[in-house]
C-alpha positions as CSV (number, residue, x, y, z in Angstrom):
1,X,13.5,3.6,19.4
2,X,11.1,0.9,19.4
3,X,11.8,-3.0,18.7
4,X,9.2,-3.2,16.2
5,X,7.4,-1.1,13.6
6,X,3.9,-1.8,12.0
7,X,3.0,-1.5,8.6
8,X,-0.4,0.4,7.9
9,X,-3.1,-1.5,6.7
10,X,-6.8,-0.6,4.9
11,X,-10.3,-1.7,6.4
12,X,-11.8,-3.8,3.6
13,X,-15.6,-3.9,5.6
14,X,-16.9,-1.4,7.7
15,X,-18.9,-4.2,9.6
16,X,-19.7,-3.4,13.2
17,X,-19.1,-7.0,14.5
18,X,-15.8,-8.0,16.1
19,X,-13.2,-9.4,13.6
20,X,-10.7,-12.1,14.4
21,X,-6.7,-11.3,14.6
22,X,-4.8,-13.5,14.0
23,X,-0.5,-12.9,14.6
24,X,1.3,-15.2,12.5
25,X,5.2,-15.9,13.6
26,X,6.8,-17.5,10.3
27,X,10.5,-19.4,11.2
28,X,12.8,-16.9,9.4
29,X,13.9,-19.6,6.5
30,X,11.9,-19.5,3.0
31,X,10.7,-23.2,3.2
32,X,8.9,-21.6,6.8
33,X,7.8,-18.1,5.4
34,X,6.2,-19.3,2.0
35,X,3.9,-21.7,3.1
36,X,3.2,-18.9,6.7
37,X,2.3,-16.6,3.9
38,X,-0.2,-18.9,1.8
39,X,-1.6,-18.9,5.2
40,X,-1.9,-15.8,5.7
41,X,-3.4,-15.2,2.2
42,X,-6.2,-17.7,2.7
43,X,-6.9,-15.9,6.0
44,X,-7.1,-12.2,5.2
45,X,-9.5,-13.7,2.1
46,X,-11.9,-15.0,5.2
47,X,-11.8,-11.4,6.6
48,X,-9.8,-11.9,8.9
49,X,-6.8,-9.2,10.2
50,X,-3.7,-10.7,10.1
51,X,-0.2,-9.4,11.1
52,X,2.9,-11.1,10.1
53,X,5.4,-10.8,12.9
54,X,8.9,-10.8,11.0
55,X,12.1,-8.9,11.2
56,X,12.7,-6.2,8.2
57,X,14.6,-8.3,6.1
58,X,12.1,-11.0,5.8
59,X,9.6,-8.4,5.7
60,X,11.4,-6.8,2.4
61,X,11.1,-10.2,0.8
62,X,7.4,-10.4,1.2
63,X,6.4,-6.8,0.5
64,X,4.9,-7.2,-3.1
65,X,2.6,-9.4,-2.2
66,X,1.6,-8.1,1.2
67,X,0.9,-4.3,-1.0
68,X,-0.6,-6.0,-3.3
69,X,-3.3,-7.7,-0.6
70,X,-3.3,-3.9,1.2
71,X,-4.2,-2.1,-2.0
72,X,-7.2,-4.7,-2.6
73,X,-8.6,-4.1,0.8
74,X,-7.2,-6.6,2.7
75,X,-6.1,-6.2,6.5
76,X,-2.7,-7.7,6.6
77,X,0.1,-5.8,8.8
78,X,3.8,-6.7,8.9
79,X,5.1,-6.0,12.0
80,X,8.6,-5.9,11.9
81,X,11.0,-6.6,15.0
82,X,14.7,-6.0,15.1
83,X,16.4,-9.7,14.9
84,X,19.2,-9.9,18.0
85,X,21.9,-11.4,15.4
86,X,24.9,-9.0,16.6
87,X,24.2,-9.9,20.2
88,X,24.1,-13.5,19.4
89,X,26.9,-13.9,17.5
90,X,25.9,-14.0,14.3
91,X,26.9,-11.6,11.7
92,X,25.5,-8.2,11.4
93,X,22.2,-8.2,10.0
94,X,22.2,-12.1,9.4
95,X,18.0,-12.6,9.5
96,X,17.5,-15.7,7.5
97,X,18.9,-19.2,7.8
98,X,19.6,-18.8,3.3
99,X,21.9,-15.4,5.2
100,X,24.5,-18.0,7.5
101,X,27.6,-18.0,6.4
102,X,28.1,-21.9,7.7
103,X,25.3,-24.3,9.1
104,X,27.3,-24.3,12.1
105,X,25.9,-21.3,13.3
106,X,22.6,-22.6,13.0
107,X,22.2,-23.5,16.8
108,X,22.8,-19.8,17.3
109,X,20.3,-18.5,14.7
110,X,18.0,-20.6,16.5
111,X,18.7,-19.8,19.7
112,X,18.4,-15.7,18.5
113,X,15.1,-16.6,17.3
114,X,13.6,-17.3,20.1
115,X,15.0,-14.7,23.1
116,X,12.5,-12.2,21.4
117,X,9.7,-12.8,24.0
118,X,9.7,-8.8,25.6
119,X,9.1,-7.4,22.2
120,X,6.5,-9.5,21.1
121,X,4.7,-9.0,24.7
122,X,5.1,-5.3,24.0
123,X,4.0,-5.5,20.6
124,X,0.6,-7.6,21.7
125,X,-0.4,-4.9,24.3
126,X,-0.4,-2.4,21.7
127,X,-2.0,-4.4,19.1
128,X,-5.8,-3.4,18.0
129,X,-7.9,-5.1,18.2
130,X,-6.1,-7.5,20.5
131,X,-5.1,-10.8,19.2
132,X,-7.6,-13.3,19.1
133,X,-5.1,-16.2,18.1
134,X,-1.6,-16.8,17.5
135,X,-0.5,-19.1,14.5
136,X,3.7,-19.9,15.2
137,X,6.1,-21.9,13.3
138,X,6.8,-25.2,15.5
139,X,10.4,-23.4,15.1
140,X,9.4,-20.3,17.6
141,X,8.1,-22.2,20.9
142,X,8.8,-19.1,22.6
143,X,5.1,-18.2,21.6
144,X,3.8,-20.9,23.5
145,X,4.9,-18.1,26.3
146,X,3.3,-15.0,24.5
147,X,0.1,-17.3,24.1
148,X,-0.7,-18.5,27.5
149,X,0.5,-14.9,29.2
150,X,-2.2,-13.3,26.6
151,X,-4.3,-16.3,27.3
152,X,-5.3,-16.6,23.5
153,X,-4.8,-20.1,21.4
154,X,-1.7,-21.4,19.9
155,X,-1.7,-23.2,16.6
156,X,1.6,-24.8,15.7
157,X,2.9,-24.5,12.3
158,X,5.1,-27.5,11.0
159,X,5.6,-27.2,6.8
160,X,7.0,-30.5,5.5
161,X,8.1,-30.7,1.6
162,X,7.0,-34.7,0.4
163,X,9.9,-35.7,-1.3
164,X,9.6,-36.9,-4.9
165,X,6.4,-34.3,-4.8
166,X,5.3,-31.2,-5.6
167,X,2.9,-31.1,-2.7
168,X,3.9,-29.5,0.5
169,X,2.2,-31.0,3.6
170,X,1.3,-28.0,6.1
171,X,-0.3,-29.1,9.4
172,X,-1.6,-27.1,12.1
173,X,-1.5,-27.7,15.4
174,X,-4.2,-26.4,18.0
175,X,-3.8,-26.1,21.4
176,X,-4.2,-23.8,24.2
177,X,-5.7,-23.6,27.5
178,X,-9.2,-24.5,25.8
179,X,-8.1,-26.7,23.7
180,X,-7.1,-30.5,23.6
181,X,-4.5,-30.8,20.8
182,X,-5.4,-32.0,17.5
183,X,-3.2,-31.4,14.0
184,X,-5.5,-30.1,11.2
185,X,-3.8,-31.0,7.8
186,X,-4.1,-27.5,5.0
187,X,-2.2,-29.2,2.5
188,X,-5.6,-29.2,0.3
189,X,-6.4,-25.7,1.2
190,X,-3.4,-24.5,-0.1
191,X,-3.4,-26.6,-3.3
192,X,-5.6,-24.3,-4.7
């Protein structure tokens, strides 16, 4: 059986010129997924392919709006990868920080989180068209693994909540073998 499973996707342009492909890797915690999401919205409206690497849980949560963006045309694909909670001590099926039964087991959530780097290499081989970026939670630096085996770019995802504010800060930021680091602020972009 294998340790992840795609969900089909439509073509929205039949345009003969390479698209970008972007794999996003959302922290498994809603305060991390929501604002991953909005990016992958503002994305797949850029046509650009996105695929949302998740486990199915977190994948269920989100599957209205990613059939809503497949049945307008959009390419988004959820690939969904079997989360190691059993074999790191966390209770059956426990996929989400909101699923802990105690914040004490949070360094092990954490640590579960990121021992997923042989899937996710599998997963990338397979892939079509191959990656052209990866866009990670600063939660996952695993990726930074995935990212410089695939030699593509990394952008680090950190979503911050202002307090006192309705505005959520979202910054991004770039690096990879060609590029110097620099943190791009969405915040704005997502307003919207």
């Amino acid at each position: 059986m294998p340790f992840y499973h795609i969900l089909p996707h439509t073509t929205r342009m039949a345009s003969q010129a390479p698209q970008l492909h972007f794999v996003l890797f959302p922290f498994m915690a809603q305060g991390h997924m929501i604002p991953m999401m909005d990016v992958a919205k503002i994305l797949v409206q850029h046509n650009v392919i996105v695929t949302v690497v998740t486990t199915p849980h977190n994948a269920a949560r989100f599957a209205s709006i990613t059939a809503r963006y497949i049945e307008a045309g959009f390419q988004i694909r959820i690939a969904q990868l079997q989360f190691p909670s059993k074999e790191s001590g966390l209770p059956e099926e426990c996929e989400n920080l909101d699923m802990l039964p105690s914040l004490g087991m949070g360094f092990s959530f954490f640590n579960a989180a990121n021992c997923s780097w042989q899937p996710v290499e599998k997963l990338f081989e397979e892939l079509t068209p191959a990656p052209s970026c990866i866009i990670s939670d600063m939660g996952l630096p695993y990726t930074i693994h995935i990212a410089r085996k695939f030699n593509i770019p990394r952008i680090s995802f950190a979503a911050m909540e202002q307090r006192g504010s309705k505005v959520s800060q979202n910054n991004l930021i770039l690096s990879g073998s060609r590029h110097r680091q620099r943190i791009v602020n969405i915040g704005s972009c997502l307003a919207g």
